[in-house]
C-alpha positions, 0 to 999 in steps of 0.5 A, spaced: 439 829 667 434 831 671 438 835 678 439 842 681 445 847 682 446 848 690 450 853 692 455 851 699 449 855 703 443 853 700 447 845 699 446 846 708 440 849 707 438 842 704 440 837 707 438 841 713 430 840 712 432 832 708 434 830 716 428 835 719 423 831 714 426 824 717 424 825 724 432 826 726 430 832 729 436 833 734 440 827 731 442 826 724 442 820 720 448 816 720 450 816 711 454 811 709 459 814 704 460 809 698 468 807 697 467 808 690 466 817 691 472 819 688 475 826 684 475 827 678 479 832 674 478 835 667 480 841 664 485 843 669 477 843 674 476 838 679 471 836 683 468 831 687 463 826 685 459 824 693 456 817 693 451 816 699 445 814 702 442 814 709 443 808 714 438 802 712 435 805 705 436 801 698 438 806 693 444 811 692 444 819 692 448 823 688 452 830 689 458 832 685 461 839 688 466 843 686 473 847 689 468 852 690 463 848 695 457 848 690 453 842 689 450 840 684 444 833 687 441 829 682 434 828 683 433 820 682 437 816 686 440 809 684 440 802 686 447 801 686 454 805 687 457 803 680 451 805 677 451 813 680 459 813 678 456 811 671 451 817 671 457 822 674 461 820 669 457 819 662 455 827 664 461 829 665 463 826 658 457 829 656 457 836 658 464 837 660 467 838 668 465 846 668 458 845 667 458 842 674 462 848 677 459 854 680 461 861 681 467 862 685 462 866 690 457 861 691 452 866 690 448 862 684 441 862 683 439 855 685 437 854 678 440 847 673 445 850 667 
């Protein structure tokens, strides 16, 4: 899996410039949040798998974030809902909840685990 660990700061910091680059300048695009983004618990840890994309575009983003505020964003993006879902279970299956769970301070250092 190719992606980053974001701290809740560096997450706003983020998508800040992402809506920036868009030309939203004052307004933000409109995300349309799929029906399928749901928690997922597992070794007494929960987090929350985020499926999204921005109004009018094809392809599905990916964000898993922690009970700390800590994303962690996949870089590649999916063509459908279902298949992002996939992905965030596969990789919780894979590697275990905890590996997508960030410091309880939220001061990571930006790098993936």
């Amino acid at each position: 899996m190719d992606g980053m660990f974001l701290t809740a700061e560096a997450r706003h910091d983020l998508l800040s410039k992402i809506y920036l680059s868009e030309g939203a300048m004052n307004n933000e695009p409109e995300l349309e949040v799929s029906p399928l983004s749901q928690p997922i618990s597992s070794g007494g840890r929960t987090v929350n798998v985020e499926i999204y994309r921005l109004e009018g575009e094809a392809e599905w983003a990916l964000e898993v974030e922690d009970e700390f505020g800590n994303s962690t964003v996949w870089d590649d993006t999916f063509p459908t809902e279902s298949a992002a879902l996939v992905e965030a279970k596969k990789m919780i299956l894979a590697e275990g909840v905890s590996s997508l769970v960030g410091p309880a301070d939220g001061k990571g250092n930006g790098e993936w685990r």
